[in-house]
N, C-alpha and C positions, 0 to 999 in steps of 0.2 A: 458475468452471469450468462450462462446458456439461454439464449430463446425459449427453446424447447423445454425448459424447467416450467415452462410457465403455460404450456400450452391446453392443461385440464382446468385452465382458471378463469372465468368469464371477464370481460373485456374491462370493466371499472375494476376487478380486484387487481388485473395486470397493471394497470395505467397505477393502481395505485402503489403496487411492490415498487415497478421500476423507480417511481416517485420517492418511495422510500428508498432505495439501493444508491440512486444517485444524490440525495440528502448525506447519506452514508458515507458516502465516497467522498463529500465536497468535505465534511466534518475533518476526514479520515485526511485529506492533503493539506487543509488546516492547521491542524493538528501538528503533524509532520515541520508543514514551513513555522511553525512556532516553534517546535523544539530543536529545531535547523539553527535558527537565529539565535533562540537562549545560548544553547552550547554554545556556537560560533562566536558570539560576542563576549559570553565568560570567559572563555579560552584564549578569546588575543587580546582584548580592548581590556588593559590594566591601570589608564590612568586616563584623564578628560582635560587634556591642555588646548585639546584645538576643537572645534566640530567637525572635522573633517580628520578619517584617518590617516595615521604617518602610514609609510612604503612597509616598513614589517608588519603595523597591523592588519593593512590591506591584504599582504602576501598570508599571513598567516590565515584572515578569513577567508580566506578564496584557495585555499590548499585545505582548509576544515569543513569546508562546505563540497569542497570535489569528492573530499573524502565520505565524507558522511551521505551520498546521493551514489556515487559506486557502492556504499554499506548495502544503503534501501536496496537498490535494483540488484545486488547480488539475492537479500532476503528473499524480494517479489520471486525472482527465479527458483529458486529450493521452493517457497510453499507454492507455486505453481507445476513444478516437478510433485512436490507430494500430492497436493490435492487429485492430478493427474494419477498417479499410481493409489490413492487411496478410493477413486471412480472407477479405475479396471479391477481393483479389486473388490469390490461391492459388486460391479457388473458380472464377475466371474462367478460369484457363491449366491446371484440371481442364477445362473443358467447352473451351476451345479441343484440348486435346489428345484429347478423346473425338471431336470432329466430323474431326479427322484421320485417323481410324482407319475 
């Protein structure tokens, strides 16, 4: 979040957004490393002979898991590319609608 999103809000309502945004976020990486793991362990761990994994499970988790964190950071990039072009183009039809006036 921008700073400046926040700067016509008096001092407790900010303290208390960021408060909420970064609850958000910690929920939101949560979230993530749970669904990391589910998949991860449904996908290689097929049987429970040892507590410790064998060499293919290992390998399989840690090739589902690289996979699945190059997924994330490919998505973050696109909806940061959009949200980015979805701001210049709000800020564009702000300045078309001001030269109208």
């Amino acid at each position: 979040m921008n700073p400046a999103d926040l700067e016509g809000l008096p001092e407790e309502d900010k303290q208390k957004m960021v408060a909420m945004i970064d609850n958000m976020q910690m929920k939101d990486s949560l979230r993530m490393y749970n669904r990391l793991v589910e998949k991860c362990f449904n996908n290689c761990v097929s049987s429970f002979r040892r507590k410790n994994l064998d060499s293919e499970e290992e390998r399989c988790v840690t090739k589902c898991c690289e996979k699945f964190l190059k997924h994330s950071a490919r998505v973050s990039v696109r909806f940061a590319e959009l949200n980015a072009g979805a701001e210049a183009m709000m800020q564009q039809q702000v300045l078309q609608q001001q030269q109208q006036r």
